[in-house]
N, C-alpha and C positions, 0 to 999 in steps of 0.2 A: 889228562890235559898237560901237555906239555906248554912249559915257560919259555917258550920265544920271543924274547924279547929284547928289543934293542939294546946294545952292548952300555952304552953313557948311559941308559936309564937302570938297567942292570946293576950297573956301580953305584948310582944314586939312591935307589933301592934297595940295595943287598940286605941289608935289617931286615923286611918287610918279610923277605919268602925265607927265613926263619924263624917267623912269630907263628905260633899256636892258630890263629885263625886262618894262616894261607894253604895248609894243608886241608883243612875241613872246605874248603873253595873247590878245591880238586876233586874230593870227595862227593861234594854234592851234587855236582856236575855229572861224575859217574855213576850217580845212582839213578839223578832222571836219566840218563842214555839205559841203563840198567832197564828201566822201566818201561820204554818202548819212545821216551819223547824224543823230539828232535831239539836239539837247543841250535841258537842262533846269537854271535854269527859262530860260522866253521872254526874249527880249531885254530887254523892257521893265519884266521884275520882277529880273532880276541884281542888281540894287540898290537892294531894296525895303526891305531895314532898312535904310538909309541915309534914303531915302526918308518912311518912317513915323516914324523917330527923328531928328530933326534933332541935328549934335553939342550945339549949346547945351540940349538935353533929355533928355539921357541923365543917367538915374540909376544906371540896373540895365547890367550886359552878362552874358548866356546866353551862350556859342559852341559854336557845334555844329562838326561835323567835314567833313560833303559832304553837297550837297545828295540828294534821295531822287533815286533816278535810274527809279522806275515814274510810269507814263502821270500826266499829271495831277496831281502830287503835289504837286512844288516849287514853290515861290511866292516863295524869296526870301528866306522866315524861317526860320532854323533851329528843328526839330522841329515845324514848321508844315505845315498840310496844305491845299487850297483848300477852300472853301465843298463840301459834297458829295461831297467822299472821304473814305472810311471813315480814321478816324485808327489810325496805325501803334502796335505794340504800345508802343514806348520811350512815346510820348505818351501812352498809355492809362497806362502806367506813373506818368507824371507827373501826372494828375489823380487819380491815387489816392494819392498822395504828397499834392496839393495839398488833396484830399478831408479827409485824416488831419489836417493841419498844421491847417487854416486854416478848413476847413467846407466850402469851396464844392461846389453839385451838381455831379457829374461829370458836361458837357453833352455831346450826340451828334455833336459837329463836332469839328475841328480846327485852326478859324484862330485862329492867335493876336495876330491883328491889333490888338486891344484891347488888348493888354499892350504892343505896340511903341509905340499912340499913347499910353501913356502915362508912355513914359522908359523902356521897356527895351528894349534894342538886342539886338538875336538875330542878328546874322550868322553865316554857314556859314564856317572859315577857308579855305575851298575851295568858291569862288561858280557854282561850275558842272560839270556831269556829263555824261556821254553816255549815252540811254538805255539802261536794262540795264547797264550795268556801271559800279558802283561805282567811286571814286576815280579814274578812267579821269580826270579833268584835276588830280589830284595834283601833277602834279612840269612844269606849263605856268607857273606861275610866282604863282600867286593868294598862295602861303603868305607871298611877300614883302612883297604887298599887305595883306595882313590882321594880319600883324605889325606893320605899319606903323600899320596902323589904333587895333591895343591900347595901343602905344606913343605916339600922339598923343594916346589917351585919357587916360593914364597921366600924358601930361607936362603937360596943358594943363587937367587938372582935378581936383575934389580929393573925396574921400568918395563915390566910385562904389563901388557894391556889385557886386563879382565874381561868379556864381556858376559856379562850374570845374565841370563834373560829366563822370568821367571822366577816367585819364590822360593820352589827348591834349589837352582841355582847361589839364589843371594844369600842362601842358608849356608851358603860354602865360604860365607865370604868371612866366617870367623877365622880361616886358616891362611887369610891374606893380609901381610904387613902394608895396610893402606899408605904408610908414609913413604914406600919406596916403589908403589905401585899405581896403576892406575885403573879406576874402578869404574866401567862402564852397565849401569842398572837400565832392565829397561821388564816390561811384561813379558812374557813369552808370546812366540810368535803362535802357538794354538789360536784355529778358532774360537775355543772356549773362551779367552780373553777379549772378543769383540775388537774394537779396533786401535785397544792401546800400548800394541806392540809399534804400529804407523810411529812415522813422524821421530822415533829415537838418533837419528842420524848419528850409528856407531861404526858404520862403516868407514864415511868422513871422519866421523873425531879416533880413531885408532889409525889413521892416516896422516892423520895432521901431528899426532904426539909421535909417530916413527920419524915422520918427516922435521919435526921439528930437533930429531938427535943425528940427524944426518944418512937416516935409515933408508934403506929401499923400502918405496909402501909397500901394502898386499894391492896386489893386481888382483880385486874379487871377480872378473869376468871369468864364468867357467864354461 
């Protein structure tokens, strides 16, 4: 696995891919490829919200939980799907949420590319999977890495808009200086949750706080 990754987060990180656990990351990686799996996504989108959001451009962070682990899905961006795969129910969930809030058509795709380039950072805190089975690289060591990542966000800037959706989400929210930040809680958009992901209106309120600093909003129409 090679570490392609955006140059400003590179700097921000440079500790991390010298600690003891980012080498066993690599490893483990090669061992399911070793073993016949497929992991997901491809090498060269692992760190594609890194990639699409440079840290000096982040306004927004989404985090999702693991990447999607069926054919074709992963890209890289949390609840992101590529050009051409049917979008997963959670994200259908989301556009109808987004639909409600804010206006936008609910469009027949699932990348959410456009929102990354435009300052919201979507990483997975678990940047890699083995096809077919979920969380299958849970416990390789990514969660130290992407702890790390909230926590550099946290320390090194000021008035990013959170948005947590779901408990392991807002499990993240230790590594976020709430006095200088702002914390948008809400369920996760799963159908497992029924329907108390509805009605969060984070769209609007992470619009209203940019616009309130003189910011360009996010245009969430994709």
């Amino acid at each position: 696995m090679n570490v392609n990754i955006e140059s400003s987060w590179k700097e921000v990180l440079k500790e991390e891919f010298s600690k003891p656990y980012f080498p066993k990351i690599k490893e483990s990686i090669l061992k399911s490829k070793a073993k016949g799996k497929i992991v997901y996504p491809p090498e060269n989108q692992i760190f594609n919200a890194f990639s699409l959001t440079p840290f000096n451009k982040v306004k927004v962070v989404i985090l999702g939980q693991d990447p999607y682990h069926g054919a074709g899905q992963a890209m890289g961006l949390c609840f992101s799907v590529k050009p051409g795969i049917k979008p997963p129910r959670s994200l259908n969930r989301i556009y109808k949420e987004m639909h409600a809030d804010v206006g936008c058509i609910i469009p027949n795709h699932g990348d959410l590319s456009s929102w990354a380039r435009q300052g919201v950072f979507m990483p997975n805190a678990i940047l890699t999977v083995e096809a077919g089975n979920p969380a299958s690289h849970s416990k390789i060591g990514w969660h130290h890495f992407t702890d790390a990542v909230i926590q550099a966000i946290s320390d090194h800037k000021e008035g990013v808009c959170f948005m947590l959706w779901g408990g392991f989400a807002k499990g993240k929210k230790k590594f976020i200086d709430t006095t200088k930040h702002h914390i948008f809680e809400s369920a996760h958009p799963s159908p497992l949750a029924g329907n108390a992901f509805f009605g969060n209106h984070h769209f609007s309120g992470v619009n209203k706080v940019l616009e309130s600093r003189g910011e360009v909003p996010i245009d969430w129409q994709v």
